[in-house]
KOLLO-881654 format. One line per 3 residues: number of its first residue (from 1); their letters; for each residue x, y, z of N, C-alpha, C, O. Coordinates in steps of 0.02 Angstrom, whole numbers, plus 32768, in hexadecimal, padded with zeros to 4 digits. Layout:
N
NUM) A) X Y Z X Y Z X Y Z X Y Z | ...
This chain:
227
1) XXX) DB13 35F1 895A DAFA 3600 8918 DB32 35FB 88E7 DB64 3620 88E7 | DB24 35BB 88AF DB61 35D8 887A DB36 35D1 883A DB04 35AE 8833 | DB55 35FB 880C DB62 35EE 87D7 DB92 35D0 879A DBCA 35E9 8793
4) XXX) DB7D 359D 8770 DBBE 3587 874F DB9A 359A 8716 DB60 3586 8717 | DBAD 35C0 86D9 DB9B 35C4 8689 DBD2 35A3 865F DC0B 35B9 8657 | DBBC 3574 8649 DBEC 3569 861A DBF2 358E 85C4 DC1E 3583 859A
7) XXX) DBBB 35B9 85BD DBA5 35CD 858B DB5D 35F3 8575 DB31 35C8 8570 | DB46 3631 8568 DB18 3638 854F DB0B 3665 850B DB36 3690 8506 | DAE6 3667 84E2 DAFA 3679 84A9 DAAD 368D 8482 DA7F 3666 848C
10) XXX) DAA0 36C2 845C DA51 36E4 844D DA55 36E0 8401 DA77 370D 83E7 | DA37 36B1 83D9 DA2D 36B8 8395 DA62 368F 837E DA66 3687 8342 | DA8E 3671 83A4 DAC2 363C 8387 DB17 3670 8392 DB4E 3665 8378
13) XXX) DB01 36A9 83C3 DB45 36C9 83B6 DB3E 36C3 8401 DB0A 36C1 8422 | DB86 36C0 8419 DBA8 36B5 845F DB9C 36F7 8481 DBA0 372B 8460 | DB8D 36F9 84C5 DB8E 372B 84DD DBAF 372B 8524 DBDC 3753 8534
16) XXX) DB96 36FA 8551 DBCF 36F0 8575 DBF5 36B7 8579 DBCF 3686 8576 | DC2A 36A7 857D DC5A 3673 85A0 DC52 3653 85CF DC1C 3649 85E9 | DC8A 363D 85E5 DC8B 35F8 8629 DC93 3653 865C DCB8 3684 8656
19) XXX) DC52 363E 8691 DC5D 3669 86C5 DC46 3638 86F3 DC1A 360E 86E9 | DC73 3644 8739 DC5C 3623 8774 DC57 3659 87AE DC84 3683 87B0 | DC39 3659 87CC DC31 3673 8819 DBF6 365F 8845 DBBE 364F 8831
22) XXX) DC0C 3662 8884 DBE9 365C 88C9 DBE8 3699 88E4 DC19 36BE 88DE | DBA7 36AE 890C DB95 36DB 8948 DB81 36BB 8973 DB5E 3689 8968 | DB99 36D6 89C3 DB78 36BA 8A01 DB4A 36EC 8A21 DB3E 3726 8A12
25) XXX) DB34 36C7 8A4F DB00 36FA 8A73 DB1A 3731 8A91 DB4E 3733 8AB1 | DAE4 3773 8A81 DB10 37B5 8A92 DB4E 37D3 8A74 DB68 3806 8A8A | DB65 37B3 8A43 DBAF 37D0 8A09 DB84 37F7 89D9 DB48 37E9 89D5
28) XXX) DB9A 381C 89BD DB8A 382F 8982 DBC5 3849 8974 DBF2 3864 8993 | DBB2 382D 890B DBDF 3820 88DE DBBF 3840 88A7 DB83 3839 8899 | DBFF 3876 887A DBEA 389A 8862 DC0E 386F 8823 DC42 3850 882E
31) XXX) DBED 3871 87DC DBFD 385C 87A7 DBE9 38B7 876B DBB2 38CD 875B | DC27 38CF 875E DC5C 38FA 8730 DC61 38DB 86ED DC64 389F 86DD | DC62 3915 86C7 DC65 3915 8694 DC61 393C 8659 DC35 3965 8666
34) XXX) DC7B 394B 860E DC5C 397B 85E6 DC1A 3961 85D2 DC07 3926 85D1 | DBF6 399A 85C1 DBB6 3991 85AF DBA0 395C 856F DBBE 3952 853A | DB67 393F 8587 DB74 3904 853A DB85 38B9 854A DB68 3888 8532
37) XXX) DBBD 38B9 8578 DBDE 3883 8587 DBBC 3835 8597 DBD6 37FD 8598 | DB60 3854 85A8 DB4A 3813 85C8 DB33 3817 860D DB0E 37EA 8622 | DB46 384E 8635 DB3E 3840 867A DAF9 3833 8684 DAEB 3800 86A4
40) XXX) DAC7 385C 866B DA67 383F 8686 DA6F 381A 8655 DA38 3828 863F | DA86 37F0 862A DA6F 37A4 8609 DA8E 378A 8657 DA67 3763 8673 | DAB4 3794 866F DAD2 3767 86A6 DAB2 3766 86DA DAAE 3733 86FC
43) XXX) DA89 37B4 86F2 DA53 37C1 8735 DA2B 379E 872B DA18 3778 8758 | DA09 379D 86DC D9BB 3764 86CE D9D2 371E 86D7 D9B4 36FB 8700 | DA03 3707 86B7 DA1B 36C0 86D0 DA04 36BA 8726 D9D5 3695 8734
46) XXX) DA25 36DA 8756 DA32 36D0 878F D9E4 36D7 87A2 D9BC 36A9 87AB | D9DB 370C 87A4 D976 370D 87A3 D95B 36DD 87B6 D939 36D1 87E8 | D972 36B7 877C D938 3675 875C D927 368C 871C D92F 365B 86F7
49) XXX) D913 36BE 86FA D8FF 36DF 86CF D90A 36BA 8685 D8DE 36C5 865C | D940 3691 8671 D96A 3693 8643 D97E 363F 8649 D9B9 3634 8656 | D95A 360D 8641 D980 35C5 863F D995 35B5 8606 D994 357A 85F6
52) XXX) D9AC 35E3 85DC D9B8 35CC 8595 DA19 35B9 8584 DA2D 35C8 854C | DA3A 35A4 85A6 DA6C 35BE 85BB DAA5 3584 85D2 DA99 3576 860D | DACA 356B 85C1 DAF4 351D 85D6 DB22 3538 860E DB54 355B 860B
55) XXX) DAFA 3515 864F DB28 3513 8691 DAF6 350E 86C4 DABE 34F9 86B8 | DB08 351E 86F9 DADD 3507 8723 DAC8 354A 875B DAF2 3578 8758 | DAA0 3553 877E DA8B 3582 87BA DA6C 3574 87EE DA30 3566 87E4
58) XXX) DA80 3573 8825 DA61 3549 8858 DA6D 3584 88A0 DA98 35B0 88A4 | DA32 3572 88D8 DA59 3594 8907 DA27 35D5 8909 DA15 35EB 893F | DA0D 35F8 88C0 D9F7 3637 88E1 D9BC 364B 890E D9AD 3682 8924
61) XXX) D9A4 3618 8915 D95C 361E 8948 D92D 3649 8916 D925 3640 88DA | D90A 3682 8944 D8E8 36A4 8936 D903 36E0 8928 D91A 3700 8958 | D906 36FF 88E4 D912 3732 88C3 D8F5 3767 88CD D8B8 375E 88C5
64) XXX) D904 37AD 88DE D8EA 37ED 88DF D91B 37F6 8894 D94F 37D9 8885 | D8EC 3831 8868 D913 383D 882B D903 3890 8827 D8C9 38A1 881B | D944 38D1 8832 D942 3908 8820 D949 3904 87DE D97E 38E9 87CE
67) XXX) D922 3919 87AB D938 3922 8761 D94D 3974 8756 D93E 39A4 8779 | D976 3971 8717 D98D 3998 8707 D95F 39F5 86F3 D96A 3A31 86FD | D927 39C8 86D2 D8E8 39F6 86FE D8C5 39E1 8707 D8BB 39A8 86F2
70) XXX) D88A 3A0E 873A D869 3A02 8787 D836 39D8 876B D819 39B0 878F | D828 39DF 872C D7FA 3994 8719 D7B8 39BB 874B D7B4 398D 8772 | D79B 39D8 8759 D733 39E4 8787 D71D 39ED 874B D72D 3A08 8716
73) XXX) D6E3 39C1 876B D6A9 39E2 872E D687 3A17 873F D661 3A13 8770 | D68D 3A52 871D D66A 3A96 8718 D623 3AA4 8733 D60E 3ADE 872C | D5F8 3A72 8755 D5C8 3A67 873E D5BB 3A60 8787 D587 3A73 87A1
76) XXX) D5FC 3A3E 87B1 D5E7 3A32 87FF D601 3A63 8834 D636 3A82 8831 | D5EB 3A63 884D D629 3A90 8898 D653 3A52 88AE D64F 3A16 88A6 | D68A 3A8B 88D6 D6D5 3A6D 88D4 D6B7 3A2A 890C D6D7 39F6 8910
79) XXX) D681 3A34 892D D680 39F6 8960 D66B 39C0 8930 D693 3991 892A | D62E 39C0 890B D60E 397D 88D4 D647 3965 88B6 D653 3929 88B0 | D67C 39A7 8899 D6C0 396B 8874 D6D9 3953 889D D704 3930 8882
82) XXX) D6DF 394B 88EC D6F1 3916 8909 D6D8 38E1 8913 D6F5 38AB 890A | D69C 38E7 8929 D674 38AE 8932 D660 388A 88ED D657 384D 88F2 | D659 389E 88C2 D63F 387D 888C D681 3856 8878 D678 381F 885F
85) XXX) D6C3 386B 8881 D6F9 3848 8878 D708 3818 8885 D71B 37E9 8862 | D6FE 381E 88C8 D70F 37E2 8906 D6DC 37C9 8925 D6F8 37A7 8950 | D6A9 37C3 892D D686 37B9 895C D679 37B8 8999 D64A 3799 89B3
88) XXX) D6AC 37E3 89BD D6A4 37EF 89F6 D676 381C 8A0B D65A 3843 89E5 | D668 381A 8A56 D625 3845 8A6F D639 389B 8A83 D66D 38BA 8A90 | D5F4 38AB 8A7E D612 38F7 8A76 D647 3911 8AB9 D671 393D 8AAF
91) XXX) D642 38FB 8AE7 D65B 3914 8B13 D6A4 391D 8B08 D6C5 3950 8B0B | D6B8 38DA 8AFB D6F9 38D7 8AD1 D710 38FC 8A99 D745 3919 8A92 | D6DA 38F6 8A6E D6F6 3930 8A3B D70C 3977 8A51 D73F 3993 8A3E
94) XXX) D6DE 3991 8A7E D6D8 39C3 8A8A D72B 39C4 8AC8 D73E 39FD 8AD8 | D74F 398E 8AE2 D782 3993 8B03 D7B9 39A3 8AE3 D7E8 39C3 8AFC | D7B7 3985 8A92 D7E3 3987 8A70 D7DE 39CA 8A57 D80E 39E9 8A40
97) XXX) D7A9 39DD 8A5B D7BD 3A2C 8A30 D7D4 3A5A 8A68 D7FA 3A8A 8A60 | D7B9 3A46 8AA3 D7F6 3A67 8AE1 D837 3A7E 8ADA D853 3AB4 8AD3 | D84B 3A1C 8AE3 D894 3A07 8AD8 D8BB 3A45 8AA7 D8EF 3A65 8AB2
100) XXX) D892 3A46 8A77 D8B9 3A73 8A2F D89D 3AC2 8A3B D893 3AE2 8A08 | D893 3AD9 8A68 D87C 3B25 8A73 D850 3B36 8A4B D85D 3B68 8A2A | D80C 3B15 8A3E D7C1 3B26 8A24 D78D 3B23 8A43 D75F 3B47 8A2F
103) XXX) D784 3AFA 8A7C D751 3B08 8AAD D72D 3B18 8A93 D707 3AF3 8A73 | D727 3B67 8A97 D711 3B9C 8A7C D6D1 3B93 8A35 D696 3BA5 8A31 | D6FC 3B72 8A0B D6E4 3B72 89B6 D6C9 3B37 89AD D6C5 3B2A 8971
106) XXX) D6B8 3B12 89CD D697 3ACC 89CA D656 3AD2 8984 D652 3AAD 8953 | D62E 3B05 8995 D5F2 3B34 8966 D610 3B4C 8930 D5E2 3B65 8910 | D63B 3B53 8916 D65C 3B7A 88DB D670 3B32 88AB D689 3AFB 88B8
109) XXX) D654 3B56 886A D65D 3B2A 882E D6A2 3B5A 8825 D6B9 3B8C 8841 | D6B8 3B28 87E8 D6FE 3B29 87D1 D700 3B6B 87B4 D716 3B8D 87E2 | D6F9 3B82 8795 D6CE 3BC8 8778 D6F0 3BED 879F D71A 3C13 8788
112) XXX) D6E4 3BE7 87E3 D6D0 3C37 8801 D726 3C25 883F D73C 3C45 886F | D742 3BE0 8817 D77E 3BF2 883A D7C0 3BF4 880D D7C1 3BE4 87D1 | D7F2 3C07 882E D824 3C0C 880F D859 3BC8 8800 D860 3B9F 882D
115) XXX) D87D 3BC0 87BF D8AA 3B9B 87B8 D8C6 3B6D 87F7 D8B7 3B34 8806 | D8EB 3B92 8810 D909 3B89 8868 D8D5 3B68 8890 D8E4 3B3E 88BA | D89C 3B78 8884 D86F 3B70 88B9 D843 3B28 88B0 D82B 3B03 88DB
118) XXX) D840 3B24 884A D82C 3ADA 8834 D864 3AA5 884E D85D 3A6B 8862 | D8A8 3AD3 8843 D8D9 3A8C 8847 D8CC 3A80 888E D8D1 3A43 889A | D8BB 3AA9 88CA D8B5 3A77 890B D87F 3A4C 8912 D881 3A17 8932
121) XXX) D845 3A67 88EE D7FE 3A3E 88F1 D81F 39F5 88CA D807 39BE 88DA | D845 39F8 88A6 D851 39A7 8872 D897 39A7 88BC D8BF 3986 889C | D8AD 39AF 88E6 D8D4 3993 8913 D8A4 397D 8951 D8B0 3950 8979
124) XXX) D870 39A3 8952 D850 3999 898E D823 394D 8973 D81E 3922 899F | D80A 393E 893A D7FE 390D 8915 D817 38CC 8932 D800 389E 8953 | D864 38E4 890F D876 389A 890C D88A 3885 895B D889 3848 8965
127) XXX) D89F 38B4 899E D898 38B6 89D4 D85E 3881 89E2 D865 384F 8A06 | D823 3892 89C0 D7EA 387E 89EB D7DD 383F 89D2 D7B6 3820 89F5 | D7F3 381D 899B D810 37E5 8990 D821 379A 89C5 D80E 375F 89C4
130) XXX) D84D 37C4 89F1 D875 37BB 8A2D D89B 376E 8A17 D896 3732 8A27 | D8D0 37A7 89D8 D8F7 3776 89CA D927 3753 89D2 D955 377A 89DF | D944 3709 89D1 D98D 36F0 89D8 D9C3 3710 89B2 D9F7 371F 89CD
133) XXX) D9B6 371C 8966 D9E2 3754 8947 D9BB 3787 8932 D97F 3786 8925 | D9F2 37C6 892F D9D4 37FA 890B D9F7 3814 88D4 DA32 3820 88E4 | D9EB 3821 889D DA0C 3831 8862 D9EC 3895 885E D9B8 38B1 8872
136) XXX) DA2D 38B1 883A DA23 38F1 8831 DA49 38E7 8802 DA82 38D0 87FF | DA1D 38FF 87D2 DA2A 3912 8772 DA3D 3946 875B DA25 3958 8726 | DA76 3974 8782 DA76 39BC 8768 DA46 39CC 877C DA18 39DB 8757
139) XXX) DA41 39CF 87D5 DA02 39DD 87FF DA0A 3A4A 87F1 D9DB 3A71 87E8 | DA52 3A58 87F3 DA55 3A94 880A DA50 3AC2 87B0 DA42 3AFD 87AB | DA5B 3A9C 8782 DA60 3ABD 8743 DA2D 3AF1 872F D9F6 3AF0 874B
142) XXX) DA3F 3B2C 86F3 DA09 3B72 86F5 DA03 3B79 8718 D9C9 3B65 8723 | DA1E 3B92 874F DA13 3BAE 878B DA53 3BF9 878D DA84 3C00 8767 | DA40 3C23 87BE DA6A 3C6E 87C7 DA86 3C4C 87EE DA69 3C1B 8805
145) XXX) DAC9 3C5B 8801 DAFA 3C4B 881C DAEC 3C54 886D DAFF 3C30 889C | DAD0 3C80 886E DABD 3C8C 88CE DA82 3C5B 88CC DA7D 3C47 8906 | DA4D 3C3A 88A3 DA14 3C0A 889B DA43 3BDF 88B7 DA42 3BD0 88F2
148) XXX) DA6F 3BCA 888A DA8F 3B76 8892 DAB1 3B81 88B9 DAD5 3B50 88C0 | DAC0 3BAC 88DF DAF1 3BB3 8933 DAC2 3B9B 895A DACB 3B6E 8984 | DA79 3BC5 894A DA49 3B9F 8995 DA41 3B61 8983 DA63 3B38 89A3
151) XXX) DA1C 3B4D 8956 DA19 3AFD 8941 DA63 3AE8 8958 DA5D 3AD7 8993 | DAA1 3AE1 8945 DAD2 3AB0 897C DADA 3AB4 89B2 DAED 3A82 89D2 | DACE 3AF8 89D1 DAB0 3AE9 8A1E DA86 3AD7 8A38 DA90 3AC0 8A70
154) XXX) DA4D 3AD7 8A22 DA22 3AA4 8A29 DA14 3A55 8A21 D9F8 3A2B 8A43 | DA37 3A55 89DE DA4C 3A00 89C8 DA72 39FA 8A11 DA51 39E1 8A3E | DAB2 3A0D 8A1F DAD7 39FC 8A4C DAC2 39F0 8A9B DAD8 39C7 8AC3
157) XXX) DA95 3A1B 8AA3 DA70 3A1C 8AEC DA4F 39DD 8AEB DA50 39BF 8B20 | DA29 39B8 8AAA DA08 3988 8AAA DA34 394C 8ABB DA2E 392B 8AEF | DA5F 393F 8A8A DA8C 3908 8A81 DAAE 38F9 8AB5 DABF 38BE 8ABF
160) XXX) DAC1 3933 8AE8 DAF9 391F 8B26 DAE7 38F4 8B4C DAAF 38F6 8B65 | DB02 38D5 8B55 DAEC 38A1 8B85 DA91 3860 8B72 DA6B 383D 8B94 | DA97 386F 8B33 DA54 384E 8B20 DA63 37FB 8AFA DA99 37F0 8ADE
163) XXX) DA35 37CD 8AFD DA50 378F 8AD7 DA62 3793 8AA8 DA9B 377F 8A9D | DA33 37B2 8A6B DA2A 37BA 8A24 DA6F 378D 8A08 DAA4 378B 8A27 | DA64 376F 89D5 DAAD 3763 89B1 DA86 37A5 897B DA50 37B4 8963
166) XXX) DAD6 37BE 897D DABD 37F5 8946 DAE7 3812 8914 DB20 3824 8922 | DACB 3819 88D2 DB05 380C 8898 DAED 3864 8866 DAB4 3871 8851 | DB21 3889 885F DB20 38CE 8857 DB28 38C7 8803 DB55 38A0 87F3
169) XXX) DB0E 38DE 87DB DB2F 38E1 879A DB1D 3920 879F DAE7 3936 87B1 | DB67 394D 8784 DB65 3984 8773 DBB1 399A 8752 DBE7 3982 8764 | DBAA 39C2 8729 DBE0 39ED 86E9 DC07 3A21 872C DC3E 3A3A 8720
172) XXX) DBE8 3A2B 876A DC09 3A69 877C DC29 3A61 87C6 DC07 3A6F 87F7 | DC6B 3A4B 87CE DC92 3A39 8802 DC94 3A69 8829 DCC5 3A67 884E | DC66 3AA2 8830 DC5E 3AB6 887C DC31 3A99 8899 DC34 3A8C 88D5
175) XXX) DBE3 3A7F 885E DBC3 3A40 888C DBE6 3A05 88B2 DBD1 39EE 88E8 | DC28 39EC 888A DC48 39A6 88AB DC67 39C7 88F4 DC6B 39AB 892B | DC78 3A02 88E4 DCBD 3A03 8933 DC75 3A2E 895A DC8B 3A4F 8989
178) XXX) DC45 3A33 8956 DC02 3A49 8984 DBE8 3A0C 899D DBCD 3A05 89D4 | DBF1 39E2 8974 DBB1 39B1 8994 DBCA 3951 8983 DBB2 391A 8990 | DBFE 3968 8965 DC1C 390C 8951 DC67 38F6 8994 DC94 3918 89AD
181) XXX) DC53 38A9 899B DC83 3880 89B3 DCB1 386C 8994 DCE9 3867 89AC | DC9C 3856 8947 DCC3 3843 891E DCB3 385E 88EC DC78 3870 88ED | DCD7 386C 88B1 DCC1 3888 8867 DCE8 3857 8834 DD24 384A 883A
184) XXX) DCB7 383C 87FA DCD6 3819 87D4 DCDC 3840 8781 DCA5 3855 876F | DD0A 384B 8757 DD13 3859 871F DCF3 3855 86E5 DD20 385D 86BC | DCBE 384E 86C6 DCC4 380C 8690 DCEE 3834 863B DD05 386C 8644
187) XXX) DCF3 3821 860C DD14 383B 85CB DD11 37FA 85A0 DCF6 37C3 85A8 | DD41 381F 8562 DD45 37EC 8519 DCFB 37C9 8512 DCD0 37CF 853D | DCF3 37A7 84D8 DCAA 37A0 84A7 DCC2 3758 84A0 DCF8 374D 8485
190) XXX) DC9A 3723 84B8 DC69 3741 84E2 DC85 3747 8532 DCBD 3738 8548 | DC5B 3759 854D DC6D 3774 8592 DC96 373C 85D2 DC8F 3702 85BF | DCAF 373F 85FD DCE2 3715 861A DCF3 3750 8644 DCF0 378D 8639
193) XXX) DD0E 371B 8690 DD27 3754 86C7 DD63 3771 86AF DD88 3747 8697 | DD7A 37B1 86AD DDBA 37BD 86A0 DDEB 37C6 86DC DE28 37C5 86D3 | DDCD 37D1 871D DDDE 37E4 874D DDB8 37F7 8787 DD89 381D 877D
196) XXX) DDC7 37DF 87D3 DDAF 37EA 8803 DDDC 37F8 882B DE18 37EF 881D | DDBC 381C 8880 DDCF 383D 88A6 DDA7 383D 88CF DD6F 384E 88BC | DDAE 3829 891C DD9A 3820 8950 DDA5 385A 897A DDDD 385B 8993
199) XXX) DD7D 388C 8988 DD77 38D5 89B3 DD85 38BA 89F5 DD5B 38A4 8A1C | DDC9 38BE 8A00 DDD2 38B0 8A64 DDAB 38CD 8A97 DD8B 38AD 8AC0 | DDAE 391F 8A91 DD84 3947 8AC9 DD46 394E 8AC5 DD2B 396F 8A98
202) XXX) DD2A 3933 8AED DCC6 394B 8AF9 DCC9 397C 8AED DCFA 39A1 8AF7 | DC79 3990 8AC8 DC5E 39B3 8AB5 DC56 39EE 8AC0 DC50 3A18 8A93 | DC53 39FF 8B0F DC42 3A36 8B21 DC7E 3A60 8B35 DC7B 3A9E 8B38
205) XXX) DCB9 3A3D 8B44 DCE2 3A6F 8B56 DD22 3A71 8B24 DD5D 3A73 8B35 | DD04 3A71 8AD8 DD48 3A5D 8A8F DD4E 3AB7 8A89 DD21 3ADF 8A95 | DD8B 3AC5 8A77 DDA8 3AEC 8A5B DDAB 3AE5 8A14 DDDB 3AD7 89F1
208) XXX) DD58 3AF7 89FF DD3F 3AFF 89BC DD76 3B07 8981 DD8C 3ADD 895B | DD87 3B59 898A DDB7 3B5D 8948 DDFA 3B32 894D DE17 3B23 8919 | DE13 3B1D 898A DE48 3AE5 8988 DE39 3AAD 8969 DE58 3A98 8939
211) XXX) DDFD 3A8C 8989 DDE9 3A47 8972 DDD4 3A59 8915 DDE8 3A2C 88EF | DDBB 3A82 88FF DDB8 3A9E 88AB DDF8 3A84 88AB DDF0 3A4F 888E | DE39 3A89 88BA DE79 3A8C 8893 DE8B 3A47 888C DEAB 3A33 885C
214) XXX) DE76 3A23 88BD DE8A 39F1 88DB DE67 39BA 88A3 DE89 3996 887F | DE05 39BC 88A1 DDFE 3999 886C DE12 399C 882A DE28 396B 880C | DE0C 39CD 8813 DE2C 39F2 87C9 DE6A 39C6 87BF DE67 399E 8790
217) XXX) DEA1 39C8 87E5 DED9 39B9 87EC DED5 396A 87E2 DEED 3953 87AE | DEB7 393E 8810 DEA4 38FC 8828 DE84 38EA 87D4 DEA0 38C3 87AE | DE45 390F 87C4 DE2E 38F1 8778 DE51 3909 8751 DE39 38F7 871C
220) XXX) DE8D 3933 8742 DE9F 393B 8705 DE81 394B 86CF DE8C 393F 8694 | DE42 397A 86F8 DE22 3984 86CC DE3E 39E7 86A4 DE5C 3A18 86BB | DE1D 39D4 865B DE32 3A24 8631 DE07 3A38 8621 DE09 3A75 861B
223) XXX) DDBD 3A14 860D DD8C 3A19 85EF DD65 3A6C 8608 DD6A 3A82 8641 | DD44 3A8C 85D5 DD3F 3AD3 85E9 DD03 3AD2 85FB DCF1 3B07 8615 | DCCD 3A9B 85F6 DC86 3AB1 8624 DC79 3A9A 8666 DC4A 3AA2 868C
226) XX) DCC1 3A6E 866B DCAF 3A70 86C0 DCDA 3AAF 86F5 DD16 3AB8 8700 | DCB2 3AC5 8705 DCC0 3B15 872D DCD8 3B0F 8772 DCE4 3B41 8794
């Protein structure tokens, strides 16, 4: 899977720059940043979402897409927003809401669940997809801090050992050293890599607050909303 942008720009004003990157099967790559910068103009590019844009994208197969929010319509239970999504058969749907610890809530409209509980139904979604990439948009954002602990253990239980090419955008680098292979930078207007860093140790056995020092250090980053 790569991407090459040579440019994209909304109303005649620049927004991002020359960005390039590749994911392989089973990596996931986290793309950082201050808020603003572009990163979901860059998730919808990769999507498909977004051909408005000078460069090229090739490679992503079939897209699963976490948005930033859970996106159900109010109107269905958490199983119909799968199936009506994807078209897959219920049985499947109903595996995917497994996969994400809902089983259970298959019958429950959005309503009657919680934040935490929509964002796994829009993961169990794009799961059921059964995609070549998967994109997460600030999958874990508004969320309580013990919320977005289970969600990266859970993201993480999924991803180990799974094909997915999978590309993380998120503001908050305990998501990257939880759940990224690589993390890329982006900064300056319009947007452009400023810096990357390749995470040596798998996933499961990183010395979290070490590896924090390590990227921080590696991006050079100062910026105060990434935590």
């Amino acid at each position: 899977m790569k991407l090459e942008i040579a440019g994209k720009s909304f109303g005649g004003t620049p927004v991002l720059g020359a960005i390039s990157l590749t994911v392989a099967p089973g990596e996931v790559l986290a793309v950082t940043g201050p808020s603003g910068i572009g990163k979901s103009t860059l998730a919808r590019i990769m999507a498909g979402l977004d051909h408005d844009f000078d460069g090229t994208c090739s490679g992503f197969g079939r897209v699963g897409m976490v948005f930033q929010n859970p996106t159900l319509l109010p109107w269905r239970t958490a199983l119909d927003n799968i199936l009506i999504a994807t078209g897959c058969d219920a049985n499947a749907g109903r595996d995917a809401l497994d996969h994400v610890e809902l089983g259970t809530r298959q019958d429950a409209f959005p309503g009657q669940l919680s934040l935490g509980q929509q964002r796994r139904v829009a993961l169990a979604r794009a799961l059921a997809a059964n995609p070549d990439t998967l994109i997460l948009d600030e999958a874990f954002a508004s969320l309580d801090e013990a919320t977005a602990g289970r969600m990266r253990s859970l993201a993480q239980s999924i991803l180990q050992g799974s094909h997915y090419r999978t590309i993380l955008i998120t503001h908050n680098l305990v998501d990257v050293v939880h759940l990224a292979d690589a993390v890329l930078l982006l900064g300056q207007h319009p947007a452009i890599v400023l810096a990357e860093h390749k995470i040596p140790t798998p996933r499961p056995i990183r010395d979290l607050k070490a590896e924090m020092a390590v990227v921080r250090q590696q991006l050079h980053w100062q910026g105060s909303d990434i935590q």
